[in-house]
HTML snippet that shows the backbone in 3Dmol.js (N, CA, C, O; Angstrom):
<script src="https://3Dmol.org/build/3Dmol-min.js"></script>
<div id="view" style="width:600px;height:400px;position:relative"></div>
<script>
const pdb = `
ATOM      1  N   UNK A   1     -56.204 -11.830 -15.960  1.00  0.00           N
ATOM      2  CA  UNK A   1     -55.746 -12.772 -16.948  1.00  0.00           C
ATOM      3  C   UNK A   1     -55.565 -12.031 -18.272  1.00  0.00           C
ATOM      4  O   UNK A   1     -56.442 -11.322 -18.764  1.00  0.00           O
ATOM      5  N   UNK A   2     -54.421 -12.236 -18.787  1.00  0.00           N
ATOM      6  CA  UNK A   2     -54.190 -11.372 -19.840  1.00  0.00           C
ATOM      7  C   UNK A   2     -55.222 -12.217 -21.595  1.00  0.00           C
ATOM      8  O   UNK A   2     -55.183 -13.365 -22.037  1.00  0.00           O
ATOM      9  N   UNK A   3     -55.786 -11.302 -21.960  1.00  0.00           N
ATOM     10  CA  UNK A   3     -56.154 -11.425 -23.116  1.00  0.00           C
ATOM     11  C   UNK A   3     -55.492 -10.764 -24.810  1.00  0.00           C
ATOM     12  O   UNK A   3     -55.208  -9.592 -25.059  1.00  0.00           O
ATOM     13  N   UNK A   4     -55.411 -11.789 -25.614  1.00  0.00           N
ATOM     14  CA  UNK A   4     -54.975 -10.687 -26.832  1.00  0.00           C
ATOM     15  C   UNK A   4     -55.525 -11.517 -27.774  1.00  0.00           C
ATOM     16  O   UNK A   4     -54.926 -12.589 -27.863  1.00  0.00           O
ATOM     17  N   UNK A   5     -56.714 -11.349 -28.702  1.00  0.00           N
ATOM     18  CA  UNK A   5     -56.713 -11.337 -29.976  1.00  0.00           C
ATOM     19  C   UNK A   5     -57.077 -11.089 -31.072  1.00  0.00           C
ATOM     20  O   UNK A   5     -57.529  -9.976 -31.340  1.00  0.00           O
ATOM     21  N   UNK A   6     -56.943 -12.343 -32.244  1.00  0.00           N
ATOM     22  CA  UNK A   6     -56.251 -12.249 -33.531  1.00  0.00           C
ATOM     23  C   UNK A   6     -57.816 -11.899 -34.050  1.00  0.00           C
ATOM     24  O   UNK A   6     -58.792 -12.531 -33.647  1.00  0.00           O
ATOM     25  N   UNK A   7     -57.882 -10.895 -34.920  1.00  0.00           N
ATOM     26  CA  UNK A   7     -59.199 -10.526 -35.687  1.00  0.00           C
ATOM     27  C   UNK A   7     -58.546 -10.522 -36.828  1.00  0.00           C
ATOM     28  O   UNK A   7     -57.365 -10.822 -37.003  1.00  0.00           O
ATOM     29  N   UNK A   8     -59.261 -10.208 -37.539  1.00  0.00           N
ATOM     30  CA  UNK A   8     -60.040  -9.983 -39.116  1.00  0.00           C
ATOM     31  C   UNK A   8     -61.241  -9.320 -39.482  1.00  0.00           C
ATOM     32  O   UNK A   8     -62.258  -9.180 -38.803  1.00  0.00           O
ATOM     33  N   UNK A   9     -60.987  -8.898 -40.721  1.00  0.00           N
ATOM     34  CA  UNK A   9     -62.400  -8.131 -41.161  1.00  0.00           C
ATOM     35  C   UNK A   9     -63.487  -8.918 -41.985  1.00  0.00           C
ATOM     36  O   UNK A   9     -63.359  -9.628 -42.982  1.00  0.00           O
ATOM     37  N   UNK A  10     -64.768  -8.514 -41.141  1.00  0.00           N
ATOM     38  CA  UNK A  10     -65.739  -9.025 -41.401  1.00  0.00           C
ATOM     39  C   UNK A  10     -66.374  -8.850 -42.702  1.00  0.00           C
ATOM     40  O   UNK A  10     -65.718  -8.177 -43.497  1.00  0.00           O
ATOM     41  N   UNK A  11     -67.555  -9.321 -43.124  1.00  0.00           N
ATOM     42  CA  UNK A  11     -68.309  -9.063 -44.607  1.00  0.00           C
ATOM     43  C   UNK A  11     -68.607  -7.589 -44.750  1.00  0.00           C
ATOM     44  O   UNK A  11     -68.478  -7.068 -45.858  1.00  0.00           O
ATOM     45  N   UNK A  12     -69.053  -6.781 -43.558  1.00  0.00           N
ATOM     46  CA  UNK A  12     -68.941  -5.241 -43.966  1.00  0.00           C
ATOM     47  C   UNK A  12     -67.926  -4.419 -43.664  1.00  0.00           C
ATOM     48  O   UNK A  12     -68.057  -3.233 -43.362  1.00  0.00           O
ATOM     49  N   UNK A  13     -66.725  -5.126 -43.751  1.00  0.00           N
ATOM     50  CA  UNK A  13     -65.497  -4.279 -43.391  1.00  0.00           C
ATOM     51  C   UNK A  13     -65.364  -3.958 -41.530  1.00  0.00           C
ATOM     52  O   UNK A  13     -64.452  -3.251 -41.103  1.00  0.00           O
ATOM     53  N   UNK A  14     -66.115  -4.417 -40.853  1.00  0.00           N
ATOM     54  CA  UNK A  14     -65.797  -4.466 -39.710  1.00  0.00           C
ATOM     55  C   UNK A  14     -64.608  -5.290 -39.389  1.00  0.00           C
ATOM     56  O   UNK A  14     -64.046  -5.995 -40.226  1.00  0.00           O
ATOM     57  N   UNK A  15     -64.078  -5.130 -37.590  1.00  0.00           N
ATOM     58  CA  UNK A  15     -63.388  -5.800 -37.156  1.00  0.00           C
ATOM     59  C   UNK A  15     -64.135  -7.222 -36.495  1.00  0.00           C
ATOM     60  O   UNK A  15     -65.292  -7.226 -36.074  1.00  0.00           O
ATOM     61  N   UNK A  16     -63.324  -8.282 -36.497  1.00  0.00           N
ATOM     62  CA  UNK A  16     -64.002  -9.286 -35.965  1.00  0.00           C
ATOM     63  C   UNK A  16     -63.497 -10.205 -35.370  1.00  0.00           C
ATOM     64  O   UNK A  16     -62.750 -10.630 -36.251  1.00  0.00           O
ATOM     65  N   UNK A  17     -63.298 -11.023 -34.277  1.00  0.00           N
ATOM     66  CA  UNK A  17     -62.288 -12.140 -33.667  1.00  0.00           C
ATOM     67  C   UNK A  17     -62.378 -13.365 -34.636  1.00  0.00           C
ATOM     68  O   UNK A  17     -63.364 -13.838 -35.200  1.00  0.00           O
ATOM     69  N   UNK A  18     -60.929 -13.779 -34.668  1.00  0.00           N
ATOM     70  CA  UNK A  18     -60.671 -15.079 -35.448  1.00  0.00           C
ATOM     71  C   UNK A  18     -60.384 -15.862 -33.897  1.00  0.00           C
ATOM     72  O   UNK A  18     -61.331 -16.470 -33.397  1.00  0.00           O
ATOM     73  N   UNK A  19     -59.638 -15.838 -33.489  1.00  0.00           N
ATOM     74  CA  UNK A  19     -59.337 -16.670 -32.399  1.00  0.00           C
ATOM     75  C   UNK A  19     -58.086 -15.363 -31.226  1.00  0.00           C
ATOM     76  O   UNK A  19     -57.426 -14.374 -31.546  1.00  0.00           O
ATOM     77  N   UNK A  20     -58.279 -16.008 -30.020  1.00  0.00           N
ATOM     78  CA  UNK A  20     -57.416 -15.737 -28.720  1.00  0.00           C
ATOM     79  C   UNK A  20     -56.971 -16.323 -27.796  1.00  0.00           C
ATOM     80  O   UNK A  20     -57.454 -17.208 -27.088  1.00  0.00           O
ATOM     81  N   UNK A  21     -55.658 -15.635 -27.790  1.00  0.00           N
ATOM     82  CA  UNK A  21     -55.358 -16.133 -26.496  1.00  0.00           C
ATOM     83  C   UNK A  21     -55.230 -15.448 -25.095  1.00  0.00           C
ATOM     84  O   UNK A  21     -54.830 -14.348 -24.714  1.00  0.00           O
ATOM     85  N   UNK A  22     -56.017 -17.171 -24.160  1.00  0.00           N
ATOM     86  CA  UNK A  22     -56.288 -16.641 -22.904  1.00  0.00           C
ATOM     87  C   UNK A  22     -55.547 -17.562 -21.741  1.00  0.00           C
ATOM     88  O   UNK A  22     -55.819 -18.744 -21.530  1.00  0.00           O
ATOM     89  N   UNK A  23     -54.340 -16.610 -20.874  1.00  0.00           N
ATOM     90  CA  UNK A  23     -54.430 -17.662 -19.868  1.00  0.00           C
ATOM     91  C   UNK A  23     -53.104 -18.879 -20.688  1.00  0.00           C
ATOM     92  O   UNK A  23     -52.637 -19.945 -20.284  1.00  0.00           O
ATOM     93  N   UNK A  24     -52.905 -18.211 -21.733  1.00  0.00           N
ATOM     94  CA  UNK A  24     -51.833 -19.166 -22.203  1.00  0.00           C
ATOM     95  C   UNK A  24     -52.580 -19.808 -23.090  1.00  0.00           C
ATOM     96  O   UNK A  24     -51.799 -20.509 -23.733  1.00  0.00           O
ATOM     97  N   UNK A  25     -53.654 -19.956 -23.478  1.00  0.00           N
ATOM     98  CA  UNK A  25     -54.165 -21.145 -24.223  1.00  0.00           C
ATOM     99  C   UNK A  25     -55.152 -20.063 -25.578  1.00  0.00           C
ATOM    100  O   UNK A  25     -55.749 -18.987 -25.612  1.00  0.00           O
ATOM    101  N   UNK A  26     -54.779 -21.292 -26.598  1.00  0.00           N
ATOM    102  CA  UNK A  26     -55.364 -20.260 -28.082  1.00  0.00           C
ATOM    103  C   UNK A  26     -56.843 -20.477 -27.931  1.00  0.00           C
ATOM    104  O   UNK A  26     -57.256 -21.070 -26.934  1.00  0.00           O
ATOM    105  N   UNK A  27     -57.313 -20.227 -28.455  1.00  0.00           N
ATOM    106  CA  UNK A  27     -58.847 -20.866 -29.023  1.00  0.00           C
ATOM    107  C   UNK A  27     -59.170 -20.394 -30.431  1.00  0.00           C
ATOM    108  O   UNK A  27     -58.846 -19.299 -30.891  1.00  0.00           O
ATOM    109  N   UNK A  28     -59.796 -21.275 -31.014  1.00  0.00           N
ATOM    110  CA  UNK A  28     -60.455 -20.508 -32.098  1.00  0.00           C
ATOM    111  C   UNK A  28     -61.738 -19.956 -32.350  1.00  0.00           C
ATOM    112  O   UNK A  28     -62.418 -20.658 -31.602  1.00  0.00           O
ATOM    113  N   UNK A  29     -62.348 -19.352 -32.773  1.00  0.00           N
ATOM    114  CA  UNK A  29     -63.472 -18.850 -32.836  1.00  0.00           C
ATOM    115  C   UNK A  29     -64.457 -19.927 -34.293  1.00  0.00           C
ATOM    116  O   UNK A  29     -64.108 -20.068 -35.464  1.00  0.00           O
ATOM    117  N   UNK A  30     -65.406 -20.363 -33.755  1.00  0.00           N
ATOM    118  CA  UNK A  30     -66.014 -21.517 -34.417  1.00  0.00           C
ATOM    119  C   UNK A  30     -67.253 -20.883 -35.067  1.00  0.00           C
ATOM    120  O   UNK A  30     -67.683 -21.149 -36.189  1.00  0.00           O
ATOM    121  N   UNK A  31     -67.885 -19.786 -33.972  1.00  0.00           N
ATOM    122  CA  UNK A  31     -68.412 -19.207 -34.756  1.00  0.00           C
ATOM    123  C   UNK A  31     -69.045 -18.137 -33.532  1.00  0.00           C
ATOM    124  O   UNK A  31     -69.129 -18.309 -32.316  1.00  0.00           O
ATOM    125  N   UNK A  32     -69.492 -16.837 -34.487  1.00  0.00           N
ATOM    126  CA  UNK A  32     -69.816 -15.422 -34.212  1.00  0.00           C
ATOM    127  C   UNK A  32     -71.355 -15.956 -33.994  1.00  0.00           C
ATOM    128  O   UNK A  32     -72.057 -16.092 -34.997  1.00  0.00           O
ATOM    129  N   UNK A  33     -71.901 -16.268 -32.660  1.00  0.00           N
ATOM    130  CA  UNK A  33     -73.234 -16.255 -32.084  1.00  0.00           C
ATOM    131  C   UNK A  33     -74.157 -15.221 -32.668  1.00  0.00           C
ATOM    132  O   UNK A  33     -74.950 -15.445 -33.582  1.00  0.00           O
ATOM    133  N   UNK A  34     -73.940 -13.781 -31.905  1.00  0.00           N
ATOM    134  CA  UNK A  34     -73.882 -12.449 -32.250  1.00  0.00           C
ATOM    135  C   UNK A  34     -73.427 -11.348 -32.497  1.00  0.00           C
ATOM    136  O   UNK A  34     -72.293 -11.245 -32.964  1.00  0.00           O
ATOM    137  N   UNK A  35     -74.282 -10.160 -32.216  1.00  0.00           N
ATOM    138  CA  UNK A  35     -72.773  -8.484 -32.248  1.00  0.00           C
ATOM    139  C   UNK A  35     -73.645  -8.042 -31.887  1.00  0.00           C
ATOM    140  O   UNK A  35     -74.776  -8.478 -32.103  1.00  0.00           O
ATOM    141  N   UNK A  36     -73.319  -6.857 -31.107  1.00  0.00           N
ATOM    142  CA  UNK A  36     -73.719  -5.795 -30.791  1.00  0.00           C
ATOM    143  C   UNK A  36     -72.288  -4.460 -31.517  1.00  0.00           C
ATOM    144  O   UNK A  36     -71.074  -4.658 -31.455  1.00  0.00           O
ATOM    145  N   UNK A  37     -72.781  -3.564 -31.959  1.00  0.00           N
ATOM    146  CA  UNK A  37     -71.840  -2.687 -32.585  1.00  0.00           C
ATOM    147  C   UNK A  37     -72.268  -1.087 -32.732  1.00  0.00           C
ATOM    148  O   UNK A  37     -73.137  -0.557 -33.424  1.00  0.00           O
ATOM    149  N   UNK A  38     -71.211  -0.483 -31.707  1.00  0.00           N
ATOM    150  CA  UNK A  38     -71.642   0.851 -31.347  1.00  0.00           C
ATOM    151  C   UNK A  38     -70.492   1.415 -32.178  1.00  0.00           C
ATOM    152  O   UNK A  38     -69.762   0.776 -32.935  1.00  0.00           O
ATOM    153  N   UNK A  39     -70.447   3.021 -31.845  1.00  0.00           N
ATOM    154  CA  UNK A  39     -69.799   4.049 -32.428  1.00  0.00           C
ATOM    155  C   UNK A  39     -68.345   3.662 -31.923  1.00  0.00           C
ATOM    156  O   UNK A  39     -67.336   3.759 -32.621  1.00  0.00           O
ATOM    157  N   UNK A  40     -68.378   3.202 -30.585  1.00  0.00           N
ATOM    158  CA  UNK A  40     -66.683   3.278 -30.157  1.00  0.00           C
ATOM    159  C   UNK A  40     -66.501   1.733 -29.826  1.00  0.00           C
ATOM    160  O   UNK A  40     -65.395   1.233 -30.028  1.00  0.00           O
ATOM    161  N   UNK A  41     -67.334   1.111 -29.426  1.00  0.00           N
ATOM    162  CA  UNK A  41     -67.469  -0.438 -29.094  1.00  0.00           C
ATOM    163  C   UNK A  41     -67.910  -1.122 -30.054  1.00  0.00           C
ATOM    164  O   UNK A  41     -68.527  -0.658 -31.013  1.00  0.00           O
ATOM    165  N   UNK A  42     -67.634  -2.267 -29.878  1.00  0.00           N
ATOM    166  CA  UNK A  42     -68.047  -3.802 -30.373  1.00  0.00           C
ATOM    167  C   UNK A  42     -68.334  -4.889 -29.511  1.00  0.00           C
ATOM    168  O   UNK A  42     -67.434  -5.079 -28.694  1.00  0.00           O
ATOM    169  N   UNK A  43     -69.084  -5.492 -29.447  1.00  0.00           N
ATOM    170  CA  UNK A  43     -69.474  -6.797 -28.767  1.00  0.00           C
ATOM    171  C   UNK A  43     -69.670  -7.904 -29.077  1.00  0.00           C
ATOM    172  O   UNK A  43     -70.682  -7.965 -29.776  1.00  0.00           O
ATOM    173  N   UNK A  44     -69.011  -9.265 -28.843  1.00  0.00           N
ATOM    174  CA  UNK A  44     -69.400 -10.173 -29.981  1.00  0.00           C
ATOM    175  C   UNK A  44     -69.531 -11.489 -28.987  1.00  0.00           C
ATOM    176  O   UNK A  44     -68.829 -11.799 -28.024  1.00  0.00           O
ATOM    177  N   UNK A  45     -70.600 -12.108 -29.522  1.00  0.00           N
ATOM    178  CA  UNK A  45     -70.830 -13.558 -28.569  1.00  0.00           C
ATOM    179  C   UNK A  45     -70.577 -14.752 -29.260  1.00  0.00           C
ATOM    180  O   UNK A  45     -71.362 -15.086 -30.148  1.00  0.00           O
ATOM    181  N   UNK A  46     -69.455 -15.555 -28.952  1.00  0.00           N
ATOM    182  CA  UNK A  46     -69.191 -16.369 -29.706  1.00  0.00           C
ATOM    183  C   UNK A  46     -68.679 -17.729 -29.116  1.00  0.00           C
ATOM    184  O   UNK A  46     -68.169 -17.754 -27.996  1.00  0.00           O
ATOM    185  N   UNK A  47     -68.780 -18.541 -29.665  1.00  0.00           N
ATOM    186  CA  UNK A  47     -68.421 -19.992 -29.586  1.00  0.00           C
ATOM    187  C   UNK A  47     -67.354 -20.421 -30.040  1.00  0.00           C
ATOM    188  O   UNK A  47     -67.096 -20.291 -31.237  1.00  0.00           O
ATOM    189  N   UNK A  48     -66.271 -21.191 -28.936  1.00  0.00           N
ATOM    190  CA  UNK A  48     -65.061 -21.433 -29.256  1.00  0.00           C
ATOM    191  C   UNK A  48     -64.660 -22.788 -29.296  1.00  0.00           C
ATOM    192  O   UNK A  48     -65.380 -23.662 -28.814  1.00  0.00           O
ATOM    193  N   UNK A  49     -63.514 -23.051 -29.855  1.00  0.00           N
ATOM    194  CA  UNK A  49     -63.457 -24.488 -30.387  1.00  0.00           C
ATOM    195  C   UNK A  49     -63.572 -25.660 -28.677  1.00  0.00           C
ATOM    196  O   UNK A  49     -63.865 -26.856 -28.670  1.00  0.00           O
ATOM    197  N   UNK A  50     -63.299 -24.957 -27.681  1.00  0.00           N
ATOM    198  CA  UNK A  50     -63.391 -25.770 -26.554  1.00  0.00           C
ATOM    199  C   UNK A  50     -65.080 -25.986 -25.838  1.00  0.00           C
ATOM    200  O   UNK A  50     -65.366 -26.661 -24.849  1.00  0.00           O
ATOM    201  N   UNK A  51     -65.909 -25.262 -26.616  1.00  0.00           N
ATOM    202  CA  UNK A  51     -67.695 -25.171 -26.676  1.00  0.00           C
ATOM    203  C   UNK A  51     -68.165 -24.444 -25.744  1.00  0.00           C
ATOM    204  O   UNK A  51     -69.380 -24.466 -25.548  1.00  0.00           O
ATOM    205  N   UNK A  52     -67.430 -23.735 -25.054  1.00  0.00           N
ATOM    206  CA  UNK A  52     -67.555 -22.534 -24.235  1.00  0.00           C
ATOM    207  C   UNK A  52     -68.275 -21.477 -24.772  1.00  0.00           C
ATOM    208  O   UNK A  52     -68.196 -21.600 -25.994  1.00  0.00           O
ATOM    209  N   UNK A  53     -68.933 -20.508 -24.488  1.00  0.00           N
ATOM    210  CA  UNK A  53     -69.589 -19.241 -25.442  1.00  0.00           C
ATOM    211  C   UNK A  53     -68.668 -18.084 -23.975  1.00  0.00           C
ATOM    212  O   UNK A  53     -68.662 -18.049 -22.745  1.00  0.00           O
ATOM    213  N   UNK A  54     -68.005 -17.303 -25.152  1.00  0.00           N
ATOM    214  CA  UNK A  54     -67.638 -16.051 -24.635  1.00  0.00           C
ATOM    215  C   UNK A  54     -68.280 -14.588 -25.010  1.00  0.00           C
ATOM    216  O   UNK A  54     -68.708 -14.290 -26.125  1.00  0.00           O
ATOM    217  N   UNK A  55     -68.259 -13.601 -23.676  1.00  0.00           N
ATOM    218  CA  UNK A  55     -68.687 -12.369 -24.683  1.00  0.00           C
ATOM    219  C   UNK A  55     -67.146 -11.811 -24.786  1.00  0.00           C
ATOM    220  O   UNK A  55     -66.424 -11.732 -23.792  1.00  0.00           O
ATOM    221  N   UNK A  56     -66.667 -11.377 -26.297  1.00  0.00           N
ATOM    222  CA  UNK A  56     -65.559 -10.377 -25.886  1.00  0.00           C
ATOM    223  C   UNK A  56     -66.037  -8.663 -26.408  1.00  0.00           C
ATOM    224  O   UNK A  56     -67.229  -8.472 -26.649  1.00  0.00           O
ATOM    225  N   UNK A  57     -65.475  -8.004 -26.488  1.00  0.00           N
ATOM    226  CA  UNK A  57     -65.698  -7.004 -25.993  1.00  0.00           C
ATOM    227  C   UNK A  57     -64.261  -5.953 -27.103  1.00  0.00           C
ATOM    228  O   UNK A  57     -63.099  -5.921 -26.697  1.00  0.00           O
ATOM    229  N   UNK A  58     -64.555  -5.454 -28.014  1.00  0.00           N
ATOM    230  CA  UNK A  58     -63.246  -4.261 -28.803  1.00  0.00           C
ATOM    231  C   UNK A  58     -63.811  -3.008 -28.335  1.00  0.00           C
ATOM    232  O   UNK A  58     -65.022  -2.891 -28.146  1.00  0.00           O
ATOM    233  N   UNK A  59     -63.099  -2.200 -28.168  1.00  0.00           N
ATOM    234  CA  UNK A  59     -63.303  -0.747 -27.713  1.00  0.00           C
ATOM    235  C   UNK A  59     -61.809  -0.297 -28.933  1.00  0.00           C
ATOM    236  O   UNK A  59     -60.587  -0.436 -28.995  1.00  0.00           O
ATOM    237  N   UNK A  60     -62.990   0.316 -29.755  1.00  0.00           N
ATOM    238  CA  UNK A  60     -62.418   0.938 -30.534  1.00  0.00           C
ATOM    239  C   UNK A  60     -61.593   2.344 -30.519  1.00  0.00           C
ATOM    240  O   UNK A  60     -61.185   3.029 -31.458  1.00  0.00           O
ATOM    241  N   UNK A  61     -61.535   2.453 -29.664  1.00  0.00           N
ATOM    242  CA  UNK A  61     -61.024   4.093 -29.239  1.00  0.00           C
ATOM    243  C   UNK A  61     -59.235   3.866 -29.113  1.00  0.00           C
ATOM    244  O   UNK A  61     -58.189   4.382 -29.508  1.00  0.00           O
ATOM    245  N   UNK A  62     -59.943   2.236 -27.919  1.00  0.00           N
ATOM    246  CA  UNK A  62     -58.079   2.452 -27.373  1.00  0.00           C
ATOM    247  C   UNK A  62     -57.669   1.068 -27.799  1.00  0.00           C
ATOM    248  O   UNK A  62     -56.633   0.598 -27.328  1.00  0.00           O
ATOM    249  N   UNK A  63     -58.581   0.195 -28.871  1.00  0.00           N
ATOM    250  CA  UNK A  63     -57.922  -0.761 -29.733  1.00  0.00           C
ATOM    251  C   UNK A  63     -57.387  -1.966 -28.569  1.00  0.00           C
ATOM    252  O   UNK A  63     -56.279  -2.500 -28.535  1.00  0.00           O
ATOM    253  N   UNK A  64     -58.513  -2.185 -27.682  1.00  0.00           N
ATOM    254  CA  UNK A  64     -58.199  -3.065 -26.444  1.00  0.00           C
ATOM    255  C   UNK A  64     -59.543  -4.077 -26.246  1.00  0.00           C
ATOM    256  O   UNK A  64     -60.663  -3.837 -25.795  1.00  0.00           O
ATOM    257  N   UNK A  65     -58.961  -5.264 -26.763  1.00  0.00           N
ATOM    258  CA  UNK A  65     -60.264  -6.313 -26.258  1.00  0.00           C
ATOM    259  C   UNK A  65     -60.160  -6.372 -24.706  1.00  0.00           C
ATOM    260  O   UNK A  65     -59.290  -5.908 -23.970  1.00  0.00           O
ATOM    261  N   UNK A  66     -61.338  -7.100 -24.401  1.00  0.00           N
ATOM    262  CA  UNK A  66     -61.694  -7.263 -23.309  1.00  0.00           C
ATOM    263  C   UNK A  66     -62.876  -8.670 -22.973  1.00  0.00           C
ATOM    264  O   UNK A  66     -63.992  -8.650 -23.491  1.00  0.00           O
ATOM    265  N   UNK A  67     -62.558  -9.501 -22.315  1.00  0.00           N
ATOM    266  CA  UNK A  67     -63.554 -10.693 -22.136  1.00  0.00           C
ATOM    267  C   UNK A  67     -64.443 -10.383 -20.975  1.00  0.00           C
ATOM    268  O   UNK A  67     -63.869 -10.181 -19.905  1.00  0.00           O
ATOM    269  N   UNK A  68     -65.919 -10.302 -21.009  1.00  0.00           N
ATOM    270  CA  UNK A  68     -66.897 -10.426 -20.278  1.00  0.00           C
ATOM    271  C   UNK A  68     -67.702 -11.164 -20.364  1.00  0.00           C
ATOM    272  O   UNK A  68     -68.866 -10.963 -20.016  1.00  0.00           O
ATOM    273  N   UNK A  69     -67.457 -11.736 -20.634  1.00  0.00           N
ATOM    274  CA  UNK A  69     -68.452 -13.545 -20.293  1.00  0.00           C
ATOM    275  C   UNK A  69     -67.725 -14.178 -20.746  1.00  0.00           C
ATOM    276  O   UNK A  69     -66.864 -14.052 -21.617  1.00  0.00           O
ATOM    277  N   UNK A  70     -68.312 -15.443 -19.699  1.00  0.00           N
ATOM    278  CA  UNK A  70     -67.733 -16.944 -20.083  1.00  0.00           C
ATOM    279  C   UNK A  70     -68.618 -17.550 -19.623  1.00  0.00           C
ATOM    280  O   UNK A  70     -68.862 -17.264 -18.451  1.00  0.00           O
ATOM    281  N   UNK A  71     -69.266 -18.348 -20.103  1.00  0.00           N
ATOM    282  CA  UNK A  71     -70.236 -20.055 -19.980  1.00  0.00           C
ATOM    283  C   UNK A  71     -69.334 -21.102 -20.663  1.00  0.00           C
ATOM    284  O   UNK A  71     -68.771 -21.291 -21.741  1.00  0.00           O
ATOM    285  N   UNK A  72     -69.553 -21.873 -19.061  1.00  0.00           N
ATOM    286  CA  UNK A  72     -68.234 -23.420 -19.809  1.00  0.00           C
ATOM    287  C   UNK A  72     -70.152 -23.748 -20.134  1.00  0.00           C
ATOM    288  O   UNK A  72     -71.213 -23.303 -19.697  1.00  0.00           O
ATOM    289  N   UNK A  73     -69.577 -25.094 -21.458  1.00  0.00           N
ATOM    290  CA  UNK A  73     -70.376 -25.876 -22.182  1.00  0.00           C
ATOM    291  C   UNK A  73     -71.551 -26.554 -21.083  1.00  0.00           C
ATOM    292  O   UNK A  73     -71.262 -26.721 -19.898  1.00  0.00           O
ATOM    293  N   UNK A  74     -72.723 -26.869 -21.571  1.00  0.00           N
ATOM    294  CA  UNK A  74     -73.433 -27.157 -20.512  1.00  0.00           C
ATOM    295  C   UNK A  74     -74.694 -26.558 -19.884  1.00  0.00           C
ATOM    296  O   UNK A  74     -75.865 -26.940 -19.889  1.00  0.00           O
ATOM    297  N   UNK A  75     -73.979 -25.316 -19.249  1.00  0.00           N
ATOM    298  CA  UNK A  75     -74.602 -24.110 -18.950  1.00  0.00           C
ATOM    299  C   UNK A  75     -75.667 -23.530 -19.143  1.00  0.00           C
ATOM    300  O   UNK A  75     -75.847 -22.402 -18.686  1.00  0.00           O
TER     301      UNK A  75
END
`;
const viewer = $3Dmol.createViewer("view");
viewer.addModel(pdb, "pdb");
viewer.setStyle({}, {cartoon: {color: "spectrum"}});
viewer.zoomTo();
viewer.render();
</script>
């Protein structure tokens, strides 16, 4: 399933997801749960306007998100 998105920079000049689209469908990002933040990676757990929590995933090297988790609401 193709993923692509829209970031912005965070309060310390990091990169950060505003919202994506997945699967055809946008979401927005409601809010940044957590981070994890390495030398070449980023990790971010977040809550989207449909109440799902995703992990996505920037790899800074080759400038390519990536989604590894999903919990539908509930969960």
């Amino acid at each position: 399933m193709n993923l692509s998105v829209e970031s912005g920079t965070g309060l310390h000049g990091d990169i950060e997801p505003r919202s994506f689209l997945l699967g055809g469908r946008r979401f927005s990002v409601l809010e940044i749960c957590d981070r994890w933040i390495a030398r070449d990676h980023s990790y971010f757990k977040i809550r989207a306007d449909d109440g799902a929590t995703y992990i996505l995933r920037h790899d800074e090297l080759n400038l390519e998100w990536q989604l590894t988790l999903y919990r539908a609401p509930g969960l």
